[in-house]
N, C-alpha and C positions, 0 to 999 in steps of 0.2 A: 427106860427100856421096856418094849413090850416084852412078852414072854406065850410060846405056843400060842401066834395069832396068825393066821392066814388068810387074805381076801380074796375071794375068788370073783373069777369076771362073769363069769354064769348068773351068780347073784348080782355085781357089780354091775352090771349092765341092761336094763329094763326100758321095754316100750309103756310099760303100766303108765300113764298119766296122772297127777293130783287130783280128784275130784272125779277121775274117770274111773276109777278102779273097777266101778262093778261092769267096765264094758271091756275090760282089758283081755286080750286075746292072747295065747305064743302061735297062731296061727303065721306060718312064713308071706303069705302074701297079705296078712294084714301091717305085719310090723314094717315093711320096706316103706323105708320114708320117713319116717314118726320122728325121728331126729332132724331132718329136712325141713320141717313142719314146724319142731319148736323156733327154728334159724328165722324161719318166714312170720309166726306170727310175732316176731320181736318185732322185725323192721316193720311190719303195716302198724304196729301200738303207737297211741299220741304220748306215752311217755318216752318211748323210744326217740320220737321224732324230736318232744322235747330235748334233745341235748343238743341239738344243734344252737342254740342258745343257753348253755349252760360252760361257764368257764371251764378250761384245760388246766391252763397254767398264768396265760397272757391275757391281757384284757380284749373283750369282744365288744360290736365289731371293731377294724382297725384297718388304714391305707394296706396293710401289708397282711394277705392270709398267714392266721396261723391256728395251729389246732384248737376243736372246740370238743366237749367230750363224745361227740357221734364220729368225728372225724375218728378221734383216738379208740373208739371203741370197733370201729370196720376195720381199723389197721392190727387193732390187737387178734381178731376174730380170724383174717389173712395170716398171721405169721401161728396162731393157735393151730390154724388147720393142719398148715405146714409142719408143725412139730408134732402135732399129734399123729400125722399119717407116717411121719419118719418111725414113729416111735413105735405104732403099729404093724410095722415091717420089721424092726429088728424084734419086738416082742416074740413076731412068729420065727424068724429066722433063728433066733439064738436060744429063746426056749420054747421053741414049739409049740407054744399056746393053740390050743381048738377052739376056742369059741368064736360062733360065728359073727355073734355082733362086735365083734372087736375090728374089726372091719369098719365099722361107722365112728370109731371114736374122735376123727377129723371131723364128723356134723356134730360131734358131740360137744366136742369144747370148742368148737367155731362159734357156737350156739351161746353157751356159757361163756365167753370172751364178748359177746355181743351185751350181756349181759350186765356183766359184770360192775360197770359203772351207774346200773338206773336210779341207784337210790342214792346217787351223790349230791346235794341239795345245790340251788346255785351259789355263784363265787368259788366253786374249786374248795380244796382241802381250808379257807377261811369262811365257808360257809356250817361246812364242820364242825370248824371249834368252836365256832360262834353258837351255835347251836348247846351243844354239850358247855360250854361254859356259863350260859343264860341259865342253866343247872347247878353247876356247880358251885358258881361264882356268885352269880346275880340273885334278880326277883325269882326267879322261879327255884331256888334254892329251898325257900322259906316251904313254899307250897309243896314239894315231892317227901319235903321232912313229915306228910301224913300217909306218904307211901311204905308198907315193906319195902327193905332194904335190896332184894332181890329186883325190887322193880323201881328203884331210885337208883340202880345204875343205868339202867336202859336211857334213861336221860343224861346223867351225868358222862358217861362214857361215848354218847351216841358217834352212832360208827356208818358211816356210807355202804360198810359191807353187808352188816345185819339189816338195815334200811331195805335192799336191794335183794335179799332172801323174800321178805315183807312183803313187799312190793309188788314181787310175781306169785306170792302164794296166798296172801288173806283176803279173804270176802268183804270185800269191802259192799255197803250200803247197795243194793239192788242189781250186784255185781252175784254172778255162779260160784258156786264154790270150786276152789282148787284155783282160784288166782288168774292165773295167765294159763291154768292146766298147759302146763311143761310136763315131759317125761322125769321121772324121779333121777334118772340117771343126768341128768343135764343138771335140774336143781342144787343137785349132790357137787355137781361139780364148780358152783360159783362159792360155795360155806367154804371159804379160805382161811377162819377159823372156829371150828366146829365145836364149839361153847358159848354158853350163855356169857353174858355182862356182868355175871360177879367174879369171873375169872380176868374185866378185864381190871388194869391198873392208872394213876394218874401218868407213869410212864409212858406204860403200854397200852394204850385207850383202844383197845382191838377186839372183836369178837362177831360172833357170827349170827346170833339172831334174836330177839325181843324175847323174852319173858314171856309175852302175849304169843310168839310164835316157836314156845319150845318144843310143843306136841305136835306139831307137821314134823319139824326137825326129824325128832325122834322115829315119828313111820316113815318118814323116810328111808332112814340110817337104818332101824329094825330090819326093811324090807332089804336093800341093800349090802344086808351083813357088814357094817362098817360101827355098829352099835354093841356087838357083840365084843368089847375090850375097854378093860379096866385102864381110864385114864390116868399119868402121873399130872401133879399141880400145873394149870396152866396152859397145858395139850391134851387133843384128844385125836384120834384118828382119823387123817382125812380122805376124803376118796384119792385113789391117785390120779385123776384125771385133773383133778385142782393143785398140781404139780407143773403139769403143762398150763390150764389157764394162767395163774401166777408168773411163771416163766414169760409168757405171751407180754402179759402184761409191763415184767422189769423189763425187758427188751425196748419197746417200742413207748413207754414213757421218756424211756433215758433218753435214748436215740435222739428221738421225735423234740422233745425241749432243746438239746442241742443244737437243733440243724433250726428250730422257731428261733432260739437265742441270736445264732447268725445271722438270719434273714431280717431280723430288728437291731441288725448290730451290736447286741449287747458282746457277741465273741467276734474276733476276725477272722476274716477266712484262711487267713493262714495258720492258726492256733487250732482252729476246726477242723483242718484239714488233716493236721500233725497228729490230732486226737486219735481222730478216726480210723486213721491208715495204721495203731497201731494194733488195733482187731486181727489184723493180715500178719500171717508168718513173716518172718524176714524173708525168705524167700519168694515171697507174691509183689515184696512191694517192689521192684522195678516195673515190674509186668502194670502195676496196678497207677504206676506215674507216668508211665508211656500211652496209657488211656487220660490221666488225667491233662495229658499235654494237648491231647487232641479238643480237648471241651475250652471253652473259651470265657463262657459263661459260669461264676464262682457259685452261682445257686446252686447250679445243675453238676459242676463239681461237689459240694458237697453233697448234692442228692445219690452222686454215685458211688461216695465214700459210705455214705448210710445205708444203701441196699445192701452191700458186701459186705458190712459189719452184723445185717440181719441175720443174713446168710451164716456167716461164722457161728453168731449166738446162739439161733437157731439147733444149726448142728453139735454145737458142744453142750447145750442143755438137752437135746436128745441122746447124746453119750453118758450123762449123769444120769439122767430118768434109768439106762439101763446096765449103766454101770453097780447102782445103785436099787434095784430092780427087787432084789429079795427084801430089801430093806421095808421098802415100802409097801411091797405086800404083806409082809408079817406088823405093817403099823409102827414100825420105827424108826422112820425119818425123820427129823423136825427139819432141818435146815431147806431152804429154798435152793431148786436147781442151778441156780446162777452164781451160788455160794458154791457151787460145787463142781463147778468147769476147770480147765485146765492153767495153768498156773497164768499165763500169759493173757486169757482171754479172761480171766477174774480178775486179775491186778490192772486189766485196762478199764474194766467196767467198775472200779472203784474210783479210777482217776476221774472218768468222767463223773461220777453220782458226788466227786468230792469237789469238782468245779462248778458241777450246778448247784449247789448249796451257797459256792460262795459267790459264783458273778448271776446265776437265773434267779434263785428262787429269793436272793434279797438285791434284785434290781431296782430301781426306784419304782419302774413300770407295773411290776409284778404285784410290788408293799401297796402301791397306792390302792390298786382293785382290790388287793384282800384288807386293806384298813375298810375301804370304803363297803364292799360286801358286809361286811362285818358290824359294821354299824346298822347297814339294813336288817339284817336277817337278825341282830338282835332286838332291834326293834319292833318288829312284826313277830317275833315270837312276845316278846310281853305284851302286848295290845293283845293278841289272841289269846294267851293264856290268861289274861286278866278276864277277856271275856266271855273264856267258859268257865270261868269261876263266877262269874255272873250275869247269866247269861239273860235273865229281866229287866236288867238298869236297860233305859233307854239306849246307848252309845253302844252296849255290847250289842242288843238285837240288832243294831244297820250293819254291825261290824260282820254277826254271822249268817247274817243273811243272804251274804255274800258267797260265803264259801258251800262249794257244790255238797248235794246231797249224799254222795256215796260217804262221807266225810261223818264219823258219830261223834257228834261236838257239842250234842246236847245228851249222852247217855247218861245213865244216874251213875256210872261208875268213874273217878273220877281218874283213876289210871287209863282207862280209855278214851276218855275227853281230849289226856293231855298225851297221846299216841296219837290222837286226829289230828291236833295244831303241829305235830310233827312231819306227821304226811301231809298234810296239808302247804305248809311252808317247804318242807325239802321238795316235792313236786312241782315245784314254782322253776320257771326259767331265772334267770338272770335278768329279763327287760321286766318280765313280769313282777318280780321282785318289786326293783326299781320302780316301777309305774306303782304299785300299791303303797312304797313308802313315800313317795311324793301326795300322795293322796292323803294316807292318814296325817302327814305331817303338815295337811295344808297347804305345799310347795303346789302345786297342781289339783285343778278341779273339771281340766275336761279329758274325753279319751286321747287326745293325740298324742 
């Protein structure tokens, strides 16, 4: 429990930019927009673009659309805005808040919901582990054992979230400083868990940003006022704006794999249906089967069971946000908004997250791309790791030769060599992967 903490939105809220600071203004006709701004330079970035090639959940491509993480990532950013400008209006209504930029917090974590997923490397949450296991497990076990211990989690634990902090904020090779220069307030809002990687665990593999990128964090947080409070083991204070991203996010993963699972058959649509419809009061559901009588089409029925269950989520995670409201301004929330909705709308979002465990996420369809990711991404992390550890021998210099220049994979530090094979590999799509592992492994020697 915190103790005499309070976050204010005055501080909590800044056009200040990374990297920009010495041009940052409180002038009112400069700041309009500056959130608008972060929204826009996501979608024109080729990492952004990269996820359209980067698994969801199901294997890409396939006869039958299903999400890939740019789809999942505009549908999060749509339902964040949604929740965020709900939550903006009761904020004012119910306690009067004055700050003027609290008005923008819909650009805010639209922004940060768009973001959210950049630093997820390809294959989905088995591109992940794979990753972090070639650490903990594997060859690269032996090699990080010449790292401190603070910086031989950052590998072993590696996490998509801290990746994706990374991503938008370090200088990489002939790159400006300040990353993607995002406003601090939107940065703030993607650290969904705001501690380093020796907090996290083999359990709990979770944390919010590299060793290499503890001191952005930190001016961050500083500037912010979210830095000012003595953390308990494990938590530390997050903006609350990373309440709503989070929220955005349980929403429309759950959702969204459901209604994918359908459309590949793995659910029926009458078990889909039954799911869904129980989001809706008992009193909504005639109303809501008297529309489903009239649809003919079972896609388009379950598509119209899923918007109405957004809607529901939606609005009962903006009832927690300020149900919940003092909590998390004085830094004492831990639990996520979804865990804290009403008894009906949490016990239905457990049914589903407890059926996609057991018929989505160990489908055959599902195991094969993550077996088979997995084998890629560990194998191209040891060939690269191997060959900035040597990077003279003949076979290393073709190997990195290859990899682009912003990339420090020949530094004399050897923590940061192996932070480059990092970015390097999780920056990779999915086909990209693929095409490089068929290469090094000899399977293929031309571009097509």
């Amino acid at each position: 429990m915190y103790m005499n903490v309070s976050l204010h939105w005055n501080r909590l809220l800044t056009t200040c930019r990374l990297g920009l600071e010495q041009y940052h203004s409180t002038n009112n006709n400069e700041r309009r927009g500056e959130f608008e701004r972060d929204y826009d330079r996501l979608v024109f970035s080729s990492p952004f673009r990269r996820l359209q090639n980067k698994t969801q959940v199901f294997p890409l491509p396939g006869s039958v659309f299903v999400h890939n993480r740019l789809t999942h990532s505009l549908e999060v950013a749509c339902v964040g805005r949604s929740l965020a400008n709900n939550v903006m209006r009761g904020i004012r209504e119910r306690y009067g808040e004055s700050c003027e930029l609290l008005d923008e917090i819909g650009s805010i974590v639209s922004a940060a919901c768009l973001a959210h997923d950049m630093g997820n490397p390809p294959f989905g949450h088995a591109g992940e582990r794979a990753i972090g296991a070639f650490f903990a497990e594997g060859n690269g076990n032996a090699i990080i054992s010449q790292l401190p211990n603070e910086q031989r989690c950052d590998f072993m634990y590696f996490d998509g979230n801290a990746n994706a902090f990374r991503l938008l904020t370090h200088q990489f090779n002939g790159r400006r400083p300040g990353g993607f220069v995002q406003t601090y307030s939107m940065l703030a809002a993607i650290v969904k868990y705001p501690y380093d990687s020796s907090h996290a665990t083999r359990e709990k593999q979770k944390f919010g940003f590299f060793k290499a990128d503890e001191s952005t964090y930190r001016t961050i947080a500083d500037k912010l006022g979210i830095s000012d409070v003595e953390h308990v083991v494990g938590h530390a204070v997050r903006h609350p704006l990373v309440y709503l991203v989070e929220a955005a996010d349980d929403i429309c993963y759950q959702l969204m794999d459901i209604e994918d699972a359908h459309k590949l058959g793995i659910l029926t649509t009458a078990e889909t249906l039954d799911l869904l419809l129980e989001f809706q009061p008992e009193e909504r559901h005639e109303h809501v089967r008297q529309v489903l009588n009239m649809v003919q089409d079972d896609n388009e029925k379950v598509s119209y069971l899923r918007s109405t269950a957004v809607g529901v989520l939606v609005d009962a995670c903006t009832e927690a946000f300020l149900n919940h409201y003092h909590e998390i301004m004085a830094g004492e929330l831990v639990q996520a908004l979804i865990k804290m909705t009403d008894d009906r709308v949490r016990e239905t979002y457990k049914r589903c997250s407890r059926l996609a465990v057991k018929r989505i996420y160990h489908a055959p369809e599902v195991l094969d791309i993550e077996l088979s990711g997995y084998r890629i991404i560990s194998t191209l992390m040891d060939t690269y790791v191997t060959a900035v550890q040597t990077p003279n021998a003949t076979y290393s210099e073709q190997l990195l030769a290859r990899v682009p220049n912003q990339y420090q994979v020949y530094d004399n530090d050897l923590y940061t060599r192996l932070l480059a094979v990092v970015d390097y590999v999780s920056g990779m799509t999915d086909v990209y992967a693929l095409d490089l592992y068929r290469k090094i492994m000899g399977i293929s020697i031309t571009n097509s």
